[in-house]
DSSP file (Angstrom, degrees, kcal/mol; ACC not computed):
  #  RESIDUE AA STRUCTURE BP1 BP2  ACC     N-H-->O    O-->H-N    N-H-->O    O-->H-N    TCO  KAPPA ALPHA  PHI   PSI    X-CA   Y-CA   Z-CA
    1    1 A X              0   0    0      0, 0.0     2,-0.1     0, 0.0     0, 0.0   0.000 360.0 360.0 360.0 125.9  -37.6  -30.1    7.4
    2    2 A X     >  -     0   0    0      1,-0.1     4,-3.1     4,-0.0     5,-0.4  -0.346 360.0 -98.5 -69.7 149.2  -39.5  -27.3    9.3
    3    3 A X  H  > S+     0   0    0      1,-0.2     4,-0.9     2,-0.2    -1,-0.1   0.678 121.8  43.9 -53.2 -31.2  -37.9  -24.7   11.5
    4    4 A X  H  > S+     0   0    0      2,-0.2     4,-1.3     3,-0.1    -1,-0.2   0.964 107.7  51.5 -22.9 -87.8  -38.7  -26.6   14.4
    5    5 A X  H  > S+     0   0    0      1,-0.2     4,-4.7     2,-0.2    -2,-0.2   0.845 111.7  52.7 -32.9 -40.4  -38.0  -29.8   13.4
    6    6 A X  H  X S+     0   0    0     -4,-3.1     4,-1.9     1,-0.3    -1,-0.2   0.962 108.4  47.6 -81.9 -33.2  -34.7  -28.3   12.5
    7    7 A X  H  X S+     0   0    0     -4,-0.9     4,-1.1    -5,-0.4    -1,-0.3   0.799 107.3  58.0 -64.5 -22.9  -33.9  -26.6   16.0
    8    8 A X  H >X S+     0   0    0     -4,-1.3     4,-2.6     2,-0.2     3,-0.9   0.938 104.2  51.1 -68.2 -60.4  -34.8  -29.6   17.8
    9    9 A X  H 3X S+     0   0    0     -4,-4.7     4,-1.7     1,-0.3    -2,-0.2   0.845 106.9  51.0 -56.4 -33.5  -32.2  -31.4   15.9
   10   10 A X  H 3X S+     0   0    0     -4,-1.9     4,-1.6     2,-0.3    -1,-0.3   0.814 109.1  57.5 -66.0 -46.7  -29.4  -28.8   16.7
   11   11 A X  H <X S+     0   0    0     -4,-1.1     4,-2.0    -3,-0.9    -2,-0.2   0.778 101.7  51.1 -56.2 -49.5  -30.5  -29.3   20.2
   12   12 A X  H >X S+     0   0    0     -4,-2.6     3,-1.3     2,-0.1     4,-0.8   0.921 108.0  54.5 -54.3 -88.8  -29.9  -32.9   20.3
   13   13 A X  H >X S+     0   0    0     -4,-1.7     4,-2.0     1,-0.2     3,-1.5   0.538 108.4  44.1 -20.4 -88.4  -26.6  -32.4   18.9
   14   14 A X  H 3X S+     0   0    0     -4,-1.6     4,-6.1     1,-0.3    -1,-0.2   0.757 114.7  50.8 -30.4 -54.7  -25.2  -29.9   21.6
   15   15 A X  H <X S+     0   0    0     -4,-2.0     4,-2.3    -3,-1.3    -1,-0.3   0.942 110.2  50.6 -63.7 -47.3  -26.8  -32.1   24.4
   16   16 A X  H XX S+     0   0    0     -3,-1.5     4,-2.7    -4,-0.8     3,-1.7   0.998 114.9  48.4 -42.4 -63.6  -25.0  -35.5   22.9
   17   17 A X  H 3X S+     0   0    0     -4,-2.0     4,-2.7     1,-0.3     5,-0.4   0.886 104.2  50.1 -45.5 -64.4  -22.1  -33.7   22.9
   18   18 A X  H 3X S+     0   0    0     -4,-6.1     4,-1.3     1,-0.2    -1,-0.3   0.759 110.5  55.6 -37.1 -37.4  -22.1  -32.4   25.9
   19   19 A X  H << S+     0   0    0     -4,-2.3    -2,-0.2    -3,-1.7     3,-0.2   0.952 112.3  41.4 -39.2 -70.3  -22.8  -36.0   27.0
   20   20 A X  H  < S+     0   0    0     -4,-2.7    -2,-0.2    -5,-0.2    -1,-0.2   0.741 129.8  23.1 -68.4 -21.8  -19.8  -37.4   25.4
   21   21 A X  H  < S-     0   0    0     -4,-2.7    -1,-0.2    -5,-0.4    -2,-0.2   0.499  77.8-145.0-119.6  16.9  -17.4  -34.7   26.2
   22   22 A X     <  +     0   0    0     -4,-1.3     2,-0.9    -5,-0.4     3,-0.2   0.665  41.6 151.3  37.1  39.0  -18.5  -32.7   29.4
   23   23 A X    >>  -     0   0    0     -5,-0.2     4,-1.3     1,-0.2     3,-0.9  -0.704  26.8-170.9-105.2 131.9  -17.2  -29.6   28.2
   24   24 A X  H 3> S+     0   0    0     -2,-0.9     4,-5.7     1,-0.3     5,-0.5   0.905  83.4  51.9 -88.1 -41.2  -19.6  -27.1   30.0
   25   25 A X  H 34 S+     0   0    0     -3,-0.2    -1,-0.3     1,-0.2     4,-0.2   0.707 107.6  45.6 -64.9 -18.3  -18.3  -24.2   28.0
   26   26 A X  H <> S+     0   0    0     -3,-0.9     4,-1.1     3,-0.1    -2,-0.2   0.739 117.0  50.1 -85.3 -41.5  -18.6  -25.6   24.5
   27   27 A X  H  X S+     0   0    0     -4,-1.3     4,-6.6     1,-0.2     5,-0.4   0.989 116.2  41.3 -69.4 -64.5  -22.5  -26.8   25.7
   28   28 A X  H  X S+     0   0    0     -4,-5.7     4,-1.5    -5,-0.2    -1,-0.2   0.937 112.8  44.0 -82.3  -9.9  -23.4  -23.3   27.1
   29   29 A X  H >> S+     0   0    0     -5,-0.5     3,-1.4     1,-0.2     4,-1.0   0.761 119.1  54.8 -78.6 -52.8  -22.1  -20.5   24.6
   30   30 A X  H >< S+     0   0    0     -4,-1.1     3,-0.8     1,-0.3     4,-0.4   0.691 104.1  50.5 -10.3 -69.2  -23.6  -23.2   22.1
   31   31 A X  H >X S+     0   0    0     -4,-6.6     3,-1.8     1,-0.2     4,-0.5   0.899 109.1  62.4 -29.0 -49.0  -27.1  -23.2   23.8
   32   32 A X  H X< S+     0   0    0     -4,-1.5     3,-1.6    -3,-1.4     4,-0.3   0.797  82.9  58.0 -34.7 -67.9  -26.8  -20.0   23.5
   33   33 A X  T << S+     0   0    0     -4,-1.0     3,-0.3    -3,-0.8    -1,-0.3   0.723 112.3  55.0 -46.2 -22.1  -26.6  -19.2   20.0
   34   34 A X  T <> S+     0   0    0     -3,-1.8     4,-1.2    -4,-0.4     2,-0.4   0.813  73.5 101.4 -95.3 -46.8  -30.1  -21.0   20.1
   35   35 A X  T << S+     0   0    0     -3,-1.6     4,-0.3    -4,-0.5    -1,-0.2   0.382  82.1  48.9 -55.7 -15.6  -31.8  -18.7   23.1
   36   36 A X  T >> S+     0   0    0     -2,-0.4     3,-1.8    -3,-0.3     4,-1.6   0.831 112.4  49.2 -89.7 -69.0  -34.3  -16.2   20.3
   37   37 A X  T 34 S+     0   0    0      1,-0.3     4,-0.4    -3,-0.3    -2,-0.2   0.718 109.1  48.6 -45.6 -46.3  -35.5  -19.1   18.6
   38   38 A X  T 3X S+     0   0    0     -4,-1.2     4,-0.6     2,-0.2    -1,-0.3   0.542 115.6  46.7 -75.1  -3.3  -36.6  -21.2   21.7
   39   39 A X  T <4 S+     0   0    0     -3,-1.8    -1,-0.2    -4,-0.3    -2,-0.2   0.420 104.0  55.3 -42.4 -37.5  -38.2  -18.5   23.0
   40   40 A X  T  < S+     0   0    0     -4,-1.6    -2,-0.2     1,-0.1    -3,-0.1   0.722 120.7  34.1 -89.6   2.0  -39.8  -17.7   20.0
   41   41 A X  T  4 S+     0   0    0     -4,-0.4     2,-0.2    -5,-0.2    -2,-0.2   0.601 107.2  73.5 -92.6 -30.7  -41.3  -21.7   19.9
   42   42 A X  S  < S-     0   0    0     -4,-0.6     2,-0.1     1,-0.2    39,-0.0  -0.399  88.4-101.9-110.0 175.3  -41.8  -22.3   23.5
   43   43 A X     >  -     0   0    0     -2,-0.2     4,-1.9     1,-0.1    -1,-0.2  -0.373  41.9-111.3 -97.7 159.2  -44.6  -21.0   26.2
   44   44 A X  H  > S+     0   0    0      1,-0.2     4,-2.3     2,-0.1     5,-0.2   0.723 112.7  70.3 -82.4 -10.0  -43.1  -18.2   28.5
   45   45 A X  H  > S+     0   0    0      2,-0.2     4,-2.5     3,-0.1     3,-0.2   0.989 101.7  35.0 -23.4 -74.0  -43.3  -20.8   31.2
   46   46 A X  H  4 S+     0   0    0      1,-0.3     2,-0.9     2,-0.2     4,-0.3   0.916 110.4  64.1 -83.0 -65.2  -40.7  -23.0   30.2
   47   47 A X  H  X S+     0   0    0     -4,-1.9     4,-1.5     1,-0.2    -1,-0.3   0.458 100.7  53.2 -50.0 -11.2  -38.7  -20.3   28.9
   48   48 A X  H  X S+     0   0    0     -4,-2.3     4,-3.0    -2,-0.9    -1,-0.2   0.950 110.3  45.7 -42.5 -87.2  -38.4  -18.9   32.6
   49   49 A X  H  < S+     0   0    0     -4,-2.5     4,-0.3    -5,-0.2    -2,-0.2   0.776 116.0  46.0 -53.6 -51.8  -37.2  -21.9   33.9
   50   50 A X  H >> S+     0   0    0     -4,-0.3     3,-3.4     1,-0.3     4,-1.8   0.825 110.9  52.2 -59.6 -64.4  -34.7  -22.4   30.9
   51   51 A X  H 3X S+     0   0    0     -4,-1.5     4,-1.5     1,-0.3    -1,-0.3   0.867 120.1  39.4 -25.5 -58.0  -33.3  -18.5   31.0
   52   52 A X  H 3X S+     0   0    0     -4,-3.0     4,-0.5     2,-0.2    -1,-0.3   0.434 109.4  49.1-112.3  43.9  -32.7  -19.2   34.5
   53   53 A X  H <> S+     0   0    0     -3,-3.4     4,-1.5    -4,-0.3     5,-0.4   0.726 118.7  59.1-116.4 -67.6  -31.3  -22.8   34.9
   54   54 A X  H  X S+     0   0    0     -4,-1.8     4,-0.8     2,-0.2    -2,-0.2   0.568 101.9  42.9 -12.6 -47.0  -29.3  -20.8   32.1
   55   55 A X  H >X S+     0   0    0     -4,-1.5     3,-4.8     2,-0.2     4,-1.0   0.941 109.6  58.4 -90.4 -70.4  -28.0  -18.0   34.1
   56   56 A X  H 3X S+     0   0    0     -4,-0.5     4,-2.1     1,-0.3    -1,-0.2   0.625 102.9  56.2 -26.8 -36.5  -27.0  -20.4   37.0
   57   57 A X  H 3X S+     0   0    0     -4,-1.5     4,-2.0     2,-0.2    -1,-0.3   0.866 111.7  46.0 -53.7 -39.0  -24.8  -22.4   34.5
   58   58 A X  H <X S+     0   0    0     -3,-4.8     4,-1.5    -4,-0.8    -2,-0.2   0.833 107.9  51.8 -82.3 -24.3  -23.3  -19.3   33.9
   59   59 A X  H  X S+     0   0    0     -4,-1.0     4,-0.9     2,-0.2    -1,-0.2   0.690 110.0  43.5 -39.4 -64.0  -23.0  -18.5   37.0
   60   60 A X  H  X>S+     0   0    0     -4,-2.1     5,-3.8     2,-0.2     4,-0.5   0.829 113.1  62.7 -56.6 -39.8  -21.1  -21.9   38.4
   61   61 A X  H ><5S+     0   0    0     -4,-2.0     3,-2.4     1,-0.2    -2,-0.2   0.988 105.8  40.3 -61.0 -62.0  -19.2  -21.4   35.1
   62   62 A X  H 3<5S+     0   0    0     -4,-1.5    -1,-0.2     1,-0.3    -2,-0.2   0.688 116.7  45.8 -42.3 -38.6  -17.9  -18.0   36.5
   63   63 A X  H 3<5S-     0   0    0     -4,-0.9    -1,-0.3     2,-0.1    -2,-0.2   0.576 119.3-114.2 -91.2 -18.4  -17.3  -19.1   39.9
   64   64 A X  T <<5 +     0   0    0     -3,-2.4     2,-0.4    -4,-0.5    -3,-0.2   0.792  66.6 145.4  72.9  26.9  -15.5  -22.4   38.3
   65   65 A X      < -     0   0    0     -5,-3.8     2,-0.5    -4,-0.2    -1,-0.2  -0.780  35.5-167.2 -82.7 134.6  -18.1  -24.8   39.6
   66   66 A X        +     0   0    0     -2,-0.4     2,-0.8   -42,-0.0     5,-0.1  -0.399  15.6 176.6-141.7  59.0  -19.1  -27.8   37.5
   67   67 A X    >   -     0   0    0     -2,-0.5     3,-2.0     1,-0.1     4,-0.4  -0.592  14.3-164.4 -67.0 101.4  -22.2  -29.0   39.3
   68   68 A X  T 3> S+     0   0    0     -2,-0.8     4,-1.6     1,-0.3    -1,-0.1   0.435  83.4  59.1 -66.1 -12.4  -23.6  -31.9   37.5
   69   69 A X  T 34 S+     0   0    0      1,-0.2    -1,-0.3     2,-0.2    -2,-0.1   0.162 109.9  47.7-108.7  24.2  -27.2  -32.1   39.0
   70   70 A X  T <> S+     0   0    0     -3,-2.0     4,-0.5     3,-0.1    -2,-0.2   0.321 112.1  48.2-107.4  10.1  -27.8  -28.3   37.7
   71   71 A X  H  > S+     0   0    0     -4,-0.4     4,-1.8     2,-0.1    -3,-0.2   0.825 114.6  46.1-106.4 -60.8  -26.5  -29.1   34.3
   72   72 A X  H  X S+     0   0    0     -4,-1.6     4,-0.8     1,-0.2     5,-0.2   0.807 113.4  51.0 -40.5 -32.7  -28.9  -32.5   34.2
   73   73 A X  H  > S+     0   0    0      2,-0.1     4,-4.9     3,-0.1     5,-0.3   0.981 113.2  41.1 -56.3 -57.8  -31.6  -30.4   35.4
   74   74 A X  H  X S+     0   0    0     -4,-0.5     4,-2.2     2,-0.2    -2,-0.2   0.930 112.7  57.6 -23.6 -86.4  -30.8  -27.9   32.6
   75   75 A X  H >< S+     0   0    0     -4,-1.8     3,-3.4     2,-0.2     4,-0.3   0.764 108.3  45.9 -14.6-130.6  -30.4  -31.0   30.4
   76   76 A X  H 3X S+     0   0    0     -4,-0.8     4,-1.9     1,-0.4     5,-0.4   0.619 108.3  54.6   3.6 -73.0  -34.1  -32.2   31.3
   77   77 A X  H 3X S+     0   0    0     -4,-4.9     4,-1.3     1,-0.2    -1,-0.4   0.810 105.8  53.9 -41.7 -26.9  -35.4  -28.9   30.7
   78   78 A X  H XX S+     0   0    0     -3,-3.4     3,-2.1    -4,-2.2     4,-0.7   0.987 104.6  60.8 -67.3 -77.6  -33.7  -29.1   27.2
   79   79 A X  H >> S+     0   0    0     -4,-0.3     4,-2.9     1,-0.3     3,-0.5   0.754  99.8  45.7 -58.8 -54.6  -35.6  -32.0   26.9
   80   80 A X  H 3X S+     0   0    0     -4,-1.9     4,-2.7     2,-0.3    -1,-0.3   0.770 105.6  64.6 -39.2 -43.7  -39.0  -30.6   27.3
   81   81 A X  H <X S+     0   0    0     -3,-2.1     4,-0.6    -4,-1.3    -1,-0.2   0.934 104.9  44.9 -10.4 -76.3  -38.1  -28.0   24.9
   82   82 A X  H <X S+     0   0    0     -4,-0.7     4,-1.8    -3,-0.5    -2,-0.3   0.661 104.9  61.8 -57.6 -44.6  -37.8  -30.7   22.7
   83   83 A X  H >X S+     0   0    0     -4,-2.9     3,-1.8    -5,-0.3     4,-1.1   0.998 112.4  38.3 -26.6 -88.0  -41.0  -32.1   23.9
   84   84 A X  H 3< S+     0   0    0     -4,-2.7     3,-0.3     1,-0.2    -2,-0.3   0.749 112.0  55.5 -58.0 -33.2  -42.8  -29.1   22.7
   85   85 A X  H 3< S+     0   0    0     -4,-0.6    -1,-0.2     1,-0.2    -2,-0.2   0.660 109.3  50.2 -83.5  -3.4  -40.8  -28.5   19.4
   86   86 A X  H << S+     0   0    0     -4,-1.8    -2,-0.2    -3,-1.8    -1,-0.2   0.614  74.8 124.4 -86.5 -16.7  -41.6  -32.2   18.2
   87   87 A X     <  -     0   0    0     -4,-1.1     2,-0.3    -3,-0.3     0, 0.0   0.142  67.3-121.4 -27.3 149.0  -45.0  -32.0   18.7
   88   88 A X              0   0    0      1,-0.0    -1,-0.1     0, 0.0    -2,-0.0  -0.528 360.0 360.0 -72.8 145.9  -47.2  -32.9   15.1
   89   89 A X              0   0    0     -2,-0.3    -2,-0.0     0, 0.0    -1,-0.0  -0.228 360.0 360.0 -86.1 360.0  -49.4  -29.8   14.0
């Protein structure tokens, strides 16, 4: 499995999880750990919108907000990620 492949998979994970247990704090410092690599894979494009659908999670987090249609956006963007790191060469 390529370094790709293999970040993609780790990405799925978090986002299931997050699915199955909403917990918004386990989901983002996870992402997190992630945040050089998808950068170094992705156009600086999407990595704008992710960095700052990022900081607004962190943001809600702080304020103790748990808005579900910025974490599904978030979520989506994730998905696109994913898009781009599945891709065949």
């Amino acid at each position: 499995m390529n370094c790709k492949n293999d970040l993609a998979f780790k990405l799925i994970f978090i986002v299931d999880n997050y699915l199955k247990n909403k917990n918004i704090d386990r989901f983002y410092k996870k992402i997190n750990n992630y945040n050089y690599k998808i950068s170094f894979y992705i156009n600086n494009d999407l990595y704008d919108y992710y960095k700052n659908y990022n900081k607004i999670i962190y943001d809600n987090m702080i304020n103790g907000e748990h808005d579900e249609t910025l974490i599904n956006d978030f979520i989506n963007i994730i998905r696109k990620i994913l898009i781009v790191l599945l891709v065949f060469e």
